[in-house]
VEXDREN-2710 file (C-alpha; in Angstrom, 1 decimal):
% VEXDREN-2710
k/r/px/py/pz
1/UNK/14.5/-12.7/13.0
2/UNK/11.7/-11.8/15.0
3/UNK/10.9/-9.0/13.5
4/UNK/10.8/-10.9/10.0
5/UNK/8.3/-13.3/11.9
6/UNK/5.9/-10.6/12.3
7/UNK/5.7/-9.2/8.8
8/UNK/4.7/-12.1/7.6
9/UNK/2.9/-13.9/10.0
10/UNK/-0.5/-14.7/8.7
11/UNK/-3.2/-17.5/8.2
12/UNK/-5.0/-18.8/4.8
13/UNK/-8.1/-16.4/6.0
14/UNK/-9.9/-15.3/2.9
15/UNK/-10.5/-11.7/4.0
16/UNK/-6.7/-10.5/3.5
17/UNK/-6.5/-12.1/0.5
18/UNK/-9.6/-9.8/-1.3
19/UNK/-8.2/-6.8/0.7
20/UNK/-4.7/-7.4/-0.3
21/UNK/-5.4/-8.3/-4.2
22/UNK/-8.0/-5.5/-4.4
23/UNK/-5.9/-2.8/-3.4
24/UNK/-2.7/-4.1/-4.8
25/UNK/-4.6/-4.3/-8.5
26/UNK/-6.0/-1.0/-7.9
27/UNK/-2.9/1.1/-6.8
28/UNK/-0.4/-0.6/-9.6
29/UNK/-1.4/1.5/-12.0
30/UNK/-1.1/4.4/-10.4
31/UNK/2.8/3.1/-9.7
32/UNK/2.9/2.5/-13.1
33/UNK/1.7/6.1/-13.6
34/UNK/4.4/7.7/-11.6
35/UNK/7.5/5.3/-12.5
36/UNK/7.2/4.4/-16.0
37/UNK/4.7/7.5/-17.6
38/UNK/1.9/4.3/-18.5
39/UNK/-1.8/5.1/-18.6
40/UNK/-1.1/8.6/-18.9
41/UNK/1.5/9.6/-16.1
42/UNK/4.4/11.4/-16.0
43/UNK/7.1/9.0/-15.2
44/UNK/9.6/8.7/-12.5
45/UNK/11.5/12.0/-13.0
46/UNK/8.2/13.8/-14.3
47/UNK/6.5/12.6/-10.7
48/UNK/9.3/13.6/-8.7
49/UNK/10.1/17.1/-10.0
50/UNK/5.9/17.4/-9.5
51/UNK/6.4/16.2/-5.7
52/UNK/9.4/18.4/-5.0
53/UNK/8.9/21.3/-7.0
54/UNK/5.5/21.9/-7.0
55/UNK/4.3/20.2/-3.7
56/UNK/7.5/20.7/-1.9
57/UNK/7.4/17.3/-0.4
58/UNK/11.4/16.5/0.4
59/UNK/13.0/14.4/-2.2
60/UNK/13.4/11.1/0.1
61/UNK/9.7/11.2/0.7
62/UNK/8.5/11.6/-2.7
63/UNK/10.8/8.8/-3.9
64/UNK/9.2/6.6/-0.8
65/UNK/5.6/7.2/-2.3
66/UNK/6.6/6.4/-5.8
67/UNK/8.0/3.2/-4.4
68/UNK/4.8/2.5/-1.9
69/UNK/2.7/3.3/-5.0
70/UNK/4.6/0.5/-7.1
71/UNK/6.8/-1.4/-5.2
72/UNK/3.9/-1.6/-2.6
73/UNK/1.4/-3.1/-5.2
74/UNK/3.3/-5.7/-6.8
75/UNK/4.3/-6.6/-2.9
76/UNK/0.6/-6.8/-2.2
77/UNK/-0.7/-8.8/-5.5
78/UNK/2.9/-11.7/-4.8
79/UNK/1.6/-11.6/-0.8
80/UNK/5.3/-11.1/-0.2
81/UNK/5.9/-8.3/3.0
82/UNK/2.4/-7.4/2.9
83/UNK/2.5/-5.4/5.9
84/UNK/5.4/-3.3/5.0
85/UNK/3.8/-2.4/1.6
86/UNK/0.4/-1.6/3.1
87/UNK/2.0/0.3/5.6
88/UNK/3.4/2.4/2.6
89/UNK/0.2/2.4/0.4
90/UNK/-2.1/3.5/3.8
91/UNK/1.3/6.6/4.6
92/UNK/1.0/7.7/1.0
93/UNK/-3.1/7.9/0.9
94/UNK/-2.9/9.3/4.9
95/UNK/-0.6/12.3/3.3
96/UNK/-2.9/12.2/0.6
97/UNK/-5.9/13.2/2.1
98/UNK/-4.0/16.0/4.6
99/UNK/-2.1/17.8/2.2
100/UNK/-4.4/17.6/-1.0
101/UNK/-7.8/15.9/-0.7
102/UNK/-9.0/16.5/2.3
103/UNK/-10.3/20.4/1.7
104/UNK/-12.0/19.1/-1.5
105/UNK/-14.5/17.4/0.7
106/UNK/-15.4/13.5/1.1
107/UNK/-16.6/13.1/-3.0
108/UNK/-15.1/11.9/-5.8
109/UNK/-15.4/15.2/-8.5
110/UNK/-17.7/12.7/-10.8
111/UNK/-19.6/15.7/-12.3
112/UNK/-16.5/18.5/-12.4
113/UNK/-18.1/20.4/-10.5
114/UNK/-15.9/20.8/-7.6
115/UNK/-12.4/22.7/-7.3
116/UNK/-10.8/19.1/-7.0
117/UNK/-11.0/15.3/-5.8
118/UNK/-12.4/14.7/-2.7
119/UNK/-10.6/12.0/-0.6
120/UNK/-13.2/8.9/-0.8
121/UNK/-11.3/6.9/-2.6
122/UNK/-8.0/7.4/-0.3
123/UNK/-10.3/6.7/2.8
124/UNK/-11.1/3.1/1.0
125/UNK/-7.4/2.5/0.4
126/UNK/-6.3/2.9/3.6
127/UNK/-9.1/1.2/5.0
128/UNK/-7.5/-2.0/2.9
129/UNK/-4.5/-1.5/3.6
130/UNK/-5.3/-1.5/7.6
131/UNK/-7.0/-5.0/7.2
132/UNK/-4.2/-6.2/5.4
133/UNK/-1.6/-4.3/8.4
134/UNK/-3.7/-6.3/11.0
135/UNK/-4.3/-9.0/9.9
136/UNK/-1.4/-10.1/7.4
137/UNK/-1.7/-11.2/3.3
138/UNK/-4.1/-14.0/4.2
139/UNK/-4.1/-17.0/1.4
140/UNK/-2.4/-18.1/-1.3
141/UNK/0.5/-15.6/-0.2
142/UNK/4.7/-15.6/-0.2
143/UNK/4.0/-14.1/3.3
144/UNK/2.3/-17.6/4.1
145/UNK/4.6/-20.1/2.3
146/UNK/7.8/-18.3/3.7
147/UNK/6.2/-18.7/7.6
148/UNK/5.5/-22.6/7.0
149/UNK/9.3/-23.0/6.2
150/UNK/10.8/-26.1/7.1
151/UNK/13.1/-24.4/9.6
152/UNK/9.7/-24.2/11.8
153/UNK/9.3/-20.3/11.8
154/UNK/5.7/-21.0/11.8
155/UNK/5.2/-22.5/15.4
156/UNK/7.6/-19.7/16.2
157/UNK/5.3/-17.2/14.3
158/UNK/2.0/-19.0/16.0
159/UNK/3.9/-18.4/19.6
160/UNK/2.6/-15.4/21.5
161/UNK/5.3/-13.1/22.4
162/UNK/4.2/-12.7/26.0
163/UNK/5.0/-16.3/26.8
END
């Protein structure tokens, strides 16, 4: 139960809230991409035949991202486990910039002029997705409403673990 209390501890700060919505709205289509083919992806088995085959990632893992990618948004946009799927958004840009964006340099390709994309934008991700690790889904969350239960998990929550 404890555990539980911590990964969805939060306040009604405004800061998590942006961070949280902003990243959830801009990684959900890039789940969408890799689990259902929308907005010009390659769908579920497409994505993992991509991540096993061609990028030899092990099947578990590449499922994992998928799910972080999707799952992970529409976790971050409800405010419901908002740690757990920042966690999983900030692993799969982390890998991201290792194994594939990180020797195209720190810029977007915005002119095509480089071999590939450069890892900007996964350096803004998982700089959201930290603020959101720290400091919980913020306001107008399912994170929030499930701590202020009646059963009193919120002065529980609000009791440091040291005392």
């Amino acid at each position: 139960m404890k555990t539980l209390q911590f990964l969805i501890k939060t306040d009604s700060s405004v800061g998590p809230l942006i961070a949280r919505l902003v990243l959830g709205f801009v990684m959900l289509p890039h789940g969408l991409q890799k689990t259902f083919g929308l907005f010009g992806g390659h769908g579920f088995s497409g994505t993992m035949q991509f991540f096993t085959g061609m990028m030899h990632i092990p099947a578990p893992f590449a499922f994992l991202a998928i799910a972080a990618e999707f799952a992970g948004a529409l976790g971050l946009i409800a405010g419901l486990f908002s740690r757990v799927a920042a966690f999983g958004i900030a692993a799969v840009m982390a890998v991201a910039i290792v194994t594939v964006h990180g020797a195209n340099g720190f810029f977007m390709n915005w002119l095509g002029q480089q071999k590939g994309e450069g890892f900007e934008y996964h350096l803004l991700a998982l700089g959201l997705a930290l603020v959101v690790m720290v400091q919980g889904a913020g306001k107008a969350s399912l994170d929030g409403l499930i701590a202020q239960s009646p059963q009193g998990a919120e002065e529980e929550i609000r009791t440091p673990a040291w005392k």
